[in-house]
N, C-alpha and C positions, 0 to 999 in steps of 0.2 A: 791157470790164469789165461785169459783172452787177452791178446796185445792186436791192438788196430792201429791203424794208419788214419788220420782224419786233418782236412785240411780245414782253414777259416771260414765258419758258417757251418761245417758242416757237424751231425748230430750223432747223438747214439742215441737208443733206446734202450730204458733197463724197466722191461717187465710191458704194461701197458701207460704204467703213469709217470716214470722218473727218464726225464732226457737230461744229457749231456749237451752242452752244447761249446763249442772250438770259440772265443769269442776274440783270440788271438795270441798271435805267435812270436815276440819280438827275443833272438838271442838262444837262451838255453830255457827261455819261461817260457809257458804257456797258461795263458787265461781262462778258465772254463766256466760256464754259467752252467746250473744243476736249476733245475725246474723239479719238484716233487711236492706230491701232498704236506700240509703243515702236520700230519701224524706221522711221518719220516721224519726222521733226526738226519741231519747232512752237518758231519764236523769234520776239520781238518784231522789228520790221523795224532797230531802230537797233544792238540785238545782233547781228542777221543780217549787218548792215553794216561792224558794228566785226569780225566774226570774218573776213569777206572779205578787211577792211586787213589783219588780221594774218597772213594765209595769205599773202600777196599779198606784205610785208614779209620774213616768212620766208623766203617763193622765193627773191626777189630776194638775197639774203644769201649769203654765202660761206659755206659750209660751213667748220665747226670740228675740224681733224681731231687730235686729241690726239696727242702724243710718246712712245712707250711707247719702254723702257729692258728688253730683252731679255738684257742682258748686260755683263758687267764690273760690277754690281753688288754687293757684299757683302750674303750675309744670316746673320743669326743662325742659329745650329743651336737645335735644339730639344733 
């Protein structure tokens, strides 16, 4: 893991296209703006967490396969 020190205003770079940026610093929080292309996914880690269970949940799950009724049905005429 890389730990920095960065004050307000100031940035990171991750790779060519995804900055960080310190948007400030009030207490024990810190604010940061994430700048990256819209085909980067940017989530908090307990969103990232909870969407993992639910993928994970899903898999595991039996498919739902509906009953479709092809025939021997009556329908209205128009």
């Amino acid at each position: 893991m890389l730990i920095l020190s960065r004050k307000v205003n100031e940035k990171v770079m991750i790779g060519d296209e995804i900055t960080v940026s310190i948007i400030e610093v009030r207490g024990d929080q810190v604010r940061i703006g994430i700048d990256a292309p819209k085909k980067v996914k940017v989530f908090r880690q307990e969103v990232f967490d909870a969407i993992k269970a639910e993928n994970k949940a899903a898999s595991a799950s039996a498919p739902v396969i509906p009953q479709l009724d092809f025939g021997g049905a009556s329908r209205e005429k128009i």
